[in-house]
C-alpha positions as CSV (number, residue, x, y, z in Angstrom):
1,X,123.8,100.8,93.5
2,X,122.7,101.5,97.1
3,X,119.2,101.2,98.2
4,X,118.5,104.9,98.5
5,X,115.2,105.3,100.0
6,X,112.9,107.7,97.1
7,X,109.5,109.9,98.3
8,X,106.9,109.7,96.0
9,X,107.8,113.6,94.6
10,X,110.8,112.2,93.5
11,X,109.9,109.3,92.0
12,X,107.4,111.8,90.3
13,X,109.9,113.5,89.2
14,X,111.7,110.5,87.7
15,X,108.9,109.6,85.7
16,X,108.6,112.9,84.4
17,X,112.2,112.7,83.3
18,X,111.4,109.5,81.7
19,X,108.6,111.4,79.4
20,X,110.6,113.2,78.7
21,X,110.7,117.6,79.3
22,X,109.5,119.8,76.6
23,X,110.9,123.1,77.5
24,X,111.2,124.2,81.4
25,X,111.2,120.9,83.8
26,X,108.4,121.2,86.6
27,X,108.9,122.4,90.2
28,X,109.0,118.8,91.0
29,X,112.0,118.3,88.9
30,X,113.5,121.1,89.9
31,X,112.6,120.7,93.7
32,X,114.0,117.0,93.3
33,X,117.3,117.4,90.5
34,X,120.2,117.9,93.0
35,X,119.3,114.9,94.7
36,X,118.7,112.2,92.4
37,X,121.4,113.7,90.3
38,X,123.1,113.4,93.6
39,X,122.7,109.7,93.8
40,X,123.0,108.9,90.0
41,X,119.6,108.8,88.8
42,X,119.7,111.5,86.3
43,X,122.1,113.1,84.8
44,X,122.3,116.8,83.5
45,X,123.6,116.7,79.5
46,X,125.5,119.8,77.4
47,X,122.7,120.8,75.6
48,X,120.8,121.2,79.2
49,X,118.5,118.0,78.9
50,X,118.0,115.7,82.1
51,X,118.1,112.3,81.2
52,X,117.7,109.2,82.9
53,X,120.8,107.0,83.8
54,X,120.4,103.4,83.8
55,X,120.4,103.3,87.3
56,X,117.7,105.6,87.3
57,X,115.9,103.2,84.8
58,X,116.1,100.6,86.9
59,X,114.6,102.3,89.5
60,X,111.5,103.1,87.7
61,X,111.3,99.7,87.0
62,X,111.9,98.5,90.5
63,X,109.0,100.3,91.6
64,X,106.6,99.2,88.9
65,X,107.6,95.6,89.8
66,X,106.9,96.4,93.3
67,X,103.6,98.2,93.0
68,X,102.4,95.2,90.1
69,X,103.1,92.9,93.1
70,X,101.6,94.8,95.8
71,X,98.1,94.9,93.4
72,X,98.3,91.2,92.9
73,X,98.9,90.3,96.3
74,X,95.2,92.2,97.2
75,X,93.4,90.4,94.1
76,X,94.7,88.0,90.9
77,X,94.3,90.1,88.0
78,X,96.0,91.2,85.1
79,X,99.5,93.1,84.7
80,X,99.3,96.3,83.2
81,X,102.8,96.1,81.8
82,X,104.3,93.2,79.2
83,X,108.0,94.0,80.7
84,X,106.9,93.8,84.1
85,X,105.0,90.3,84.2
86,X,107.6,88.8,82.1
87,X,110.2,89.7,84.6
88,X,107.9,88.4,88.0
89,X,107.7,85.4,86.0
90,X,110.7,84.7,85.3
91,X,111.3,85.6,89.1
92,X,108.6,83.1,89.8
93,X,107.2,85.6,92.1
94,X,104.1,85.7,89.6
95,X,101.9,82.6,87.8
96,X,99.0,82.8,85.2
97,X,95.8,82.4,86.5
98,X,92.2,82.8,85.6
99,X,92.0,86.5,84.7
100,X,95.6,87.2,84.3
101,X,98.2,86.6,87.1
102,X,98.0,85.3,90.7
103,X,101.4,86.0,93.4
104,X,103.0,83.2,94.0
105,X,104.5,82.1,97.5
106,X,107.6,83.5,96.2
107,X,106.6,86.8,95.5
108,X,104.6,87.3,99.1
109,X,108.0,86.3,100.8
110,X,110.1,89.1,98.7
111,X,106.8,91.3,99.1
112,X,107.4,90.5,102.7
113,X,110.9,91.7,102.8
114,X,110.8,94.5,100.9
115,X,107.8,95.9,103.1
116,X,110.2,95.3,106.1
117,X,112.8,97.6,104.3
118,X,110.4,100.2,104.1
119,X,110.6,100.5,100.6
């Protein structure tokens, strides 16, 4: 997959997807649909559903990796998702510490290089 560059409104959009849509999908998903349908995010199904594609998936959790780093990186504390903090420490990019989890020297460098990406 190729780092496509996401807005907030469509990673809104994502994670409305990812709630799934009861009836009518929001102007945000509508505003944002062609695009990350475009790029493989979602995907449009028979029945009329948008679903998430595992790309699109990834994505979401990309981000919440990103923004659980981000929040560490200003203060040690702990993460708000099991998935997430056992990934970054696997990745070594996060440790235990008193209160939860402290960034590691790891994780400022890939911090550092993905703030350089712009993403």
């Amino acid at each position: 997959m190729k780092n496509e560059k996401l807005s907030t409104d469509e990673f809104n959009a994502l994670d409305e997807i990812a709630r799934g849509i009861k009836g009518r999908p929001s102007a945000c998903v509508g505003r944002n649909s062609k695009r990350l349908s475009g790029i493989k995010l979602i995907k449009f199904e028979r029945s009329g559903a948008i679903i998430l594609t595992d790309a699109g998936k990834q994505q979401l959790f990309l981000r919440r990796c990103i923004m659980a780093l981000r929040a560490l990186a200003v203060a040690p504390g702990p993460v708000a998702d099991k998935d997430v903090a056992l990934f970054l420490g696997k990745k070594s990019h996060i440790a235990e510490a008193e209160g939860g989890f402290a960034i590691t020297e790891k994780g400022r460098e890939s911090l550092a290089d993905i703030d350089a990406q712009g993403l």
